[in-house]
N, C-alpha and C positions, 0 to 999 in steps of 0.2 A: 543406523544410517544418518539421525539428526547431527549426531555427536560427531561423524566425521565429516561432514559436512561444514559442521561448526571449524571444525578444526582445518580442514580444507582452507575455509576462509582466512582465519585467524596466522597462520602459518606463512602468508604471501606476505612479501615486505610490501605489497599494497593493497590489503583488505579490498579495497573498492575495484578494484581493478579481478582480483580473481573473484571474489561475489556476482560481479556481471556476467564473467567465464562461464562461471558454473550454472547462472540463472539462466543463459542463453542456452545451455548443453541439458537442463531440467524442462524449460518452457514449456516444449511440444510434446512433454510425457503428461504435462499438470492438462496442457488443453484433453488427452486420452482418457482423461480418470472418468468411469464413468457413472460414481455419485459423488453427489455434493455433499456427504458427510466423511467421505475419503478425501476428496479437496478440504476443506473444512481440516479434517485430521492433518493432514500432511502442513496445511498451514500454520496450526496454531502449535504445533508439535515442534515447530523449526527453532531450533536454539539461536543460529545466528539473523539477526535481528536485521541486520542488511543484506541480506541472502532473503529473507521475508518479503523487506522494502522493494526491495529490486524484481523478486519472483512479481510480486502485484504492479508494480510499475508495468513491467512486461505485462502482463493480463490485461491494465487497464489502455493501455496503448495501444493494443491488440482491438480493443472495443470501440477505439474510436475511430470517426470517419475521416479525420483530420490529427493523424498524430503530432504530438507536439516535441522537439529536440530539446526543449529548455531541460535544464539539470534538474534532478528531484528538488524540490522545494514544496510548502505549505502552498504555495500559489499555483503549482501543477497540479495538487489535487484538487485544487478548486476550479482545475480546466478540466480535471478529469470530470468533477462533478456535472461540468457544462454542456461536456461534448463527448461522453462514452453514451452510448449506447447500450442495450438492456446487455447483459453480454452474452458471450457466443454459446449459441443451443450447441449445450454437452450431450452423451449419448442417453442419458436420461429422460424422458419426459416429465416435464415438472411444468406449473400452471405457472402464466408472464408474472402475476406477483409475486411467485415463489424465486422466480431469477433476479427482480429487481429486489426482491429483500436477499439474495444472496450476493448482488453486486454492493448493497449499502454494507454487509457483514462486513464483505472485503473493503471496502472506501475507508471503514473504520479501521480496521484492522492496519489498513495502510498509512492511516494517522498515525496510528499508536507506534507503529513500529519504525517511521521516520521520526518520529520526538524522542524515543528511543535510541534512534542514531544521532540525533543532530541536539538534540537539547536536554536528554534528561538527568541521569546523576553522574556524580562524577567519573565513576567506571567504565557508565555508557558514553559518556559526552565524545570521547575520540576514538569509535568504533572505527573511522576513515581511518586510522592510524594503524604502522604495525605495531606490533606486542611492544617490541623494543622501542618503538619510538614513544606507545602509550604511555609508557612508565614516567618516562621523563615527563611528559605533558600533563601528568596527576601530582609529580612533584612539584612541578612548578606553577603548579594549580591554573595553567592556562585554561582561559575559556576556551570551547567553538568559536570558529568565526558564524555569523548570522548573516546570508545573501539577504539581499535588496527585497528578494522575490518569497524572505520570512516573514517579510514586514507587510500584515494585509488587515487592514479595517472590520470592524462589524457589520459595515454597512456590506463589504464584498460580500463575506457571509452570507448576509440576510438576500442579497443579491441573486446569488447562484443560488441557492439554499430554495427558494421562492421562485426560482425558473426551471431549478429540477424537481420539485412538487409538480408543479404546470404540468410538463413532461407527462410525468409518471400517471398523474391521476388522466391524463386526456390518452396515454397508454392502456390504462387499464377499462378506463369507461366507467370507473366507480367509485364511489368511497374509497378511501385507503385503509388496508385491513389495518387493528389496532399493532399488530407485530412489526409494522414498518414505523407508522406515526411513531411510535418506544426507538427505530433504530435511525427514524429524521432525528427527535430529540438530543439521542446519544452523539451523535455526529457531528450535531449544530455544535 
């Protein structure tokens, strides 16, 4: 299923355009799953990289009270960080720190796989591109373009980073168990 999936993607003369298709036509089977070690699988299983981006975009959008239209960027997940909410009780029962350390899994997760798309090696760098167009863009060692909205401070970081602790720990009523504090660090 990953592999054609993958290949789903990679096949449309505009990657981003069918990865949304398909993410929009997946969404409401990922809300159905009913562990999060099956969400989890199904996630980290997923070959194409922007079919990942895009599935979690959708989830995290889905979480918040106030969705945002802005195009993925490094600064939408730092509004994800601001204004999702714990996310949506799956058919599961699992304890409120268990879903906000499954929502930080996914925030990271969502880093990695838009650096992935937008910034990482050469391969990855024009995953928005199709196949055919990719080729040319590796020969010609064209960078990504980088929005406006990649360009974000330490301080926003430290910002949002320090008002979703606030959040979480006046959520929970306690200490933060150590398994979150290890998935704030990885994510900072």
């Amino acid at each position: 299923l990953q592999r054609m999936l993958s290949m789903a993607v990679e096949v449309d003369r505009s990657p981003t355009c069918s990865s949304r298709k398909i993410a929009d036509d997946i969404f409401p089977f990922i809300l159905n799953i009913p562990l999060r070690s099956q969400r989890e699988t199904l996630l980290n299983t997923m070959q194409s990289q922007l079919l990942r981006c895009r599935l979690l975009e959708l989830l995290f959008q889905h979480s918040c009270d106030v969705p945002t239209t802005s195009s993925m960027s490094l600064d939408k997940i730092l509004y994800f960080l601001s204004h999702c909410s714990v996310l949506p009780q799956f058919q599961d029962e699992t304890a409120t720190w268990q879903r906000w350390d499954e929502m930080l899994q996914y925030l990271t997760l969502l880093l990695m796989s838009y650096q992935s798309v937008k910034l990482a090696s050469p391969l990855a760098e024009h995953l928005r591109s199709s196949l055919s167009d990719r080729m040319a863009l590796i020969v010609q060692k064209a960078k990504p373009r980088l929005q406006d909205s990649d360009d974000i401070s330490q301080l926003d970081i430290q910002l949002k980073m320090n008002d979703f602790i606030g959040r979480m720990q006046e959520a929970l009523g306690q200490p933060l168990p150590l398994q979150i504090q290890e998935k704030l660090s990885m994510l900072q």
